[in-house]
N, C-alpha and C positions, 0 to 999 in steps of 0.2 A: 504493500500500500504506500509505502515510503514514496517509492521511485517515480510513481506518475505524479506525486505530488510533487516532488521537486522540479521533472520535466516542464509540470505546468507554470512553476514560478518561474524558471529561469525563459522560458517561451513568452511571459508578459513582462521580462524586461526590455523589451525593444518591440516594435512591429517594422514591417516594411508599408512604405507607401510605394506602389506602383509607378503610379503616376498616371501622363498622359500617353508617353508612349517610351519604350525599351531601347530606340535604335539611338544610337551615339550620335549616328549624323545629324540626329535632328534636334539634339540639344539645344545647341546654339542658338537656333531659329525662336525657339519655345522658351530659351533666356530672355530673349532682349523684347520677342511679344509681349511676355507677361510683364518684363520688366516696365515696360514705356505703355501700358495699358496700368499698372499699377499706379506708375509717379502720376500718371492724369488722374486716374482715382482721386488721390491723397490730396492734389494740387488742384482739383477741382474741388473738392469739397471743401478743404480747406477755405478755398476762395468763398463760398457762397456763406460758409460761418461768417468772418474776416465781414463780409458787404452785410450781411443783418445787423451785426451787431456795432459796425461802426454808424451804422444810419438812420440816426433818432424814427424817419417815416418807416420805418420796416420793423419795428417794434410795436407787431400785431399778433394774433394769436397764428393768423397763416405761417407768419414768419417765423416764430417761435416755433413750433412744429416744424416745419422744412429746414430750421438749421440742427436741430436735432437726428432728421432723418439724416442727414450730411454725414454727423458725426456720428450715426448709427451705420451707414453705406463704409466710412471710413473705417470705423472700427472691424466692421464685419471682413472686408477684404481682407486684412490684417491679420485675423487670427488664422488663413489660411495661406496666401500667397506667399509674404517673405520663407515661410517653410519650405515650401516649392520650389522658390528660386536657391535657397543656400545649398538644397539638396542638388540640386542639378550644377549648381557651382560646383557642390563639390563631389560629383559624382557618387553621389550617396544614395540613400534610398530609406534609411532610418528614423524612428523618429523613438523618443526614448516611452518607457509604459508613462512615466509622470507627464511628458509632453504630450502626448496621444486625450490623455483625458482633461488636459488644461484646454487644447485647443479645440474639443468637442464640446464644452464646457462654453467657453464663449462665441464659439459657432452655434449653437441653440440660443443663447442670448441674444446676440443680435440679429439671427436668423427671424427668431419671434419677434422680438424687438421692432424689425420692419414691418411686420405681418399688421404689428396694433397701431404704431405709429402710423399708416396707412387707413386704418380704419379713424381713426382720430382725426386725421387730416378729412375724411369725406364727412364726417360730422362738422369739423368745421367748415365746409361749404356750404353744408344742409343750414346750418345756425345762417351764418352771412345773407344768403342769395335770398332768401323772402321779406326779410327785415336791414338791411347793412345799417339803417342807422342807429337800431339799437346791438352791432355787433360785439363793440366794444364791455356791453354790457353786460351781455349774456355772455361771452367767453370773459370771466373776468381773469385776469392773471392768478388770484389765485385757485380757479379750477382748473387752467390753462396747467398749473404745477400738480396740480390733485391727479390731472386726467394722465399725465408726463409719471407722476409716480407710480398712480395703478399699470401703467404699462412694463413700467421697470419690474413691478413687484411681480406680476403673471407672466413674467419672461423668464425672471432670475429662479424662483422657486421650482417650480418643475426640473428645470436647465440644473440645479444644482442636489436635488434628489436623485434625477438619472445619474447624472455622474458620480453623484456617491453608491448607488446602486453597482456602476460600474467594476469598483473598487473592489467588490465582493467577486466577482464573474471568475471562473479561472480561465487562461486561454493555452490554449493548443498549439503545439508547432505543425505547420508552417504559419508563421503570423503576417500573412501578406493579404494586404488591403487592396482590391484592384483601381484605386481611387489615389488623386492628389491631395486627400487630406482625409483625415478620421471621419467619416459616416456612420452614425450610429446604425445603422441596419449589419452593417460590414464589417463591422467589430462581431453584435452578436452571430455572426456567423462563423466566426472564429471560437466560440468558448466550446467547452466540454465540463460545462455543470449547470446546474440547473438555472434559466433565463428566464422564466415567465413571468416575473415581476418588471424585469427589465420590458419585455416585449409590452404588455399593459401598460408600461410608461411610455413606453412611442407610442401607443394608441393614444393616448392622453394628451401627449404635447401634439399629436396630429392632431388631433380633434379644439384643442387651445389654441394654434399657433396656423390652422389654416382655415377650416369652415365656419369656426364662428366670427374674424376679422372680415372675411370676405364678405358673410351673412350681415355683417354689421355695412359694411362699403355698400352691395347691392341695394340695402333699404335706405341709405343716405340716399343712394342716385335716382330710385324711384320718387321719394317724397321730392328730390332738389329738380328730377324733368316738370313734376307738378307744380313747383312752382315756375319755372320757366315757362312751361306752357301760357301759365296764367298772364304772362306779359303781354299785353296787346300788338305790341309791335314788331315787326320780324328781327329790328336791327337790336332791339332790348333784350331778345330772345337769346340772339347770336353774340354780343357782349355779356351777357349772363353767364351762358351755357361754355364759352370761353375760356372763363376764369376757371372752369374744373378739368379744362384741355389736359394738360400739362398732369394732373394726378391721375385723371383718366387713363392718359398713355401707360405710363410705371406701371399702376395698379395688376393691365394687362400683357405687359410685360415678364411683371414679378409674379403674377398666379400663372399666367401662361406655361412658364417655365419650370415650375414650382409642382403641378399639374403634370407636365412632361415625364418627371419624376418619381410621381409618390402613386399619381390616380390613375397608372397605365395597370394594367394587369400584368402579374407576376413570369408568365409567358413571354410575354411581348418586352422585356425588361433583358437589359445585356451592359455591360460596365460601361461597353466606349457609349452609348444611349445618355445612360446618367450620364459619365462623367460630360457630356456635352450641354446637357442641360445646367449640369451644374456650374461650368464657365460663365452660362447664361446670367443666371441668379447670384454668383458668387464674384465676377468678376464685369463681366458686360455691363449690366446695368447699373452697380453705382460706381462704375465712370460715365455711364450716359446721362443720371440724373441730375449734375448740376447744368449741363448742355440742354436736355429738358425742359428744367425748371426755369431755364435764364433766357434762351435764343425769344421767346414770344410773348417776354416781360419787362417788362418797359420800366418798372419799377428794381426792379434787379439791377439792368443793364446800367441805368444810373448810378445806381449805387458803386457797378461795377468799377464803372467809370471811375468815382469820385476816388474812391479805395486806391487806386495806381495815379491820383494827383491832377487828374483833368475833370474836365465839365464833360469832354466828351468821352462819348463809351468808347470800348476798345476795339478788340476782333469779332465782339459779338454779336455789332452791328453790320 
């Protein structure tokens, strides 16, 4: 009984990440993509924090929400990419058992994270677009913080019972993840003791962190068309309906891809599938969303402006 126990400790001091693909050749290529798709990441978000918060008019509850998604987009790429990149620097493939569950850990965090912060943000249009002049009111800063912290607390909680859950699991050699970063499905697919608690906590944080944000967005967009419709005018319609362009896009983007993933059936599901999906969600999109939020905002792009010392905007006009 000794020996398989210790086979099993010394097999969850390390796992291998796969990755994207095995040939040498193509290292290099897959360095400097992910690398200069990462630095826009970091350097976009950065930016659209950096322009809310230097620009007394952009101190609303929309803006408050969207620099958080920022720094939620930023954060998220982070606990998976520079892993990625050192291992391919350095022709590696390791990651340690403590790194494995750290980075699984705040890859559900801000995975969820986005999920509510999205749903938050379509509540706040539904609030704005039938009344804007009492918006200030109704979103007051401090539910603006209330609704910012229920979102932390239903992210963090779950995100940090799986992973202590984790702790418990023993795993098996070979410990190779067909994935550029710890997926919880792909782990438990690796243990050899008892998981069932673990697998009722993915159902859990599926059922938290995807159908109910999304059930929350879909009932913002039906009550927010009712009130649009209700505008008499086609152009009040079309400036209305506008201002939710821009979360509209991500929203189906982020579940699009999210969707690709989780709600295909188990058959139709193969590594290189995810893992393309997962670039999607992990990496595409928050570099796309400050480019999103800024290219058809007029109020951003000012900002942008001002931020780099001019009156006029930058590249983004």
């Amino acid at each position: 009984m000794g020996k398989p126990s210790q086979v099993n400790q010394t097999a969850a001091s390390d796992f291998l990440l796969l990755g994207l693909s095995e040939r040498l050749e193509e290292q290099p290529l897959l360095f400097g993509t992910f690398l200069g798709m990462y630095l826009i990441t970091m350097v976009g978000n950065l930016l659209i924090i950096l322009a809310i918060c230097s620009d007394p008019h952009l101190h609303t509850p929309m803006y408050f929400f969207l620099a958080n998604l920022s720094l939620t987009d930023a954060c998220f790429s982070s606990a998976s990419i520079p892993k990625m990149l050192v291992n391919i620097h350095m022709q590696s493939q390791t990651i340690s058992y403590s790194g494995s569950l750290t980075q699984l850990y705040f890859l559900l965090v801000f995975g969820g994270l986005d999920n509510f912060l999205l749903a938050v943000m379509a509540y706040d249009r539904f609030v704005y677009l039938p009344q804007p002049l009492h918006y200030s009111l109704a979103l007051s800063p401090q539910l603006c913080a209330l609704l910012l912290g229920m979102c932390w607390l239903l992210t963090n909680c779950p995100a940090l019972v799986h992973t202590l859950l984790l702790t418990r699991v023993a795993f098996c050699a070979p410990t190779m993840i067909p994935h550029f970063y710890c997926d919880p499905s792909a782990l438990l697919k690796l243990a050899c003791s008892d998981t069932h608690l673990n697998k009722l906590m993915i159902i859990i944080m599926g059922l938290m962190f995807l159908p109910i944000p999304l059930m929350l967005i879909v009932i913002s967009y039906v009550r927010i068309s009712w009130a649009v419709f209700s505008i008499s005018s086609p152009g009040g319609r079309w400036k209305a309906f506008s201002t939710c362009g821009s979360h509209l896009t991500v929203v189906l983007l982020f579940y699009g891809s999210l969707m690709g993933v989780y709600l295909l059936p188990p058959s139709t599901r193969s590594a290189e599938r995810e893992n393309k999906a997962s670039i999607l969600y992990n990496v595409i999109i928050p570099m796309l969303n400050p480019f999103i939020y800024s290219l058809r905002n007029e109020d951003m792009k000012r900002a942008l402006g001002k931020l780099f010392g001019s009156g006029k905007t930058f590249f983004l006009s």
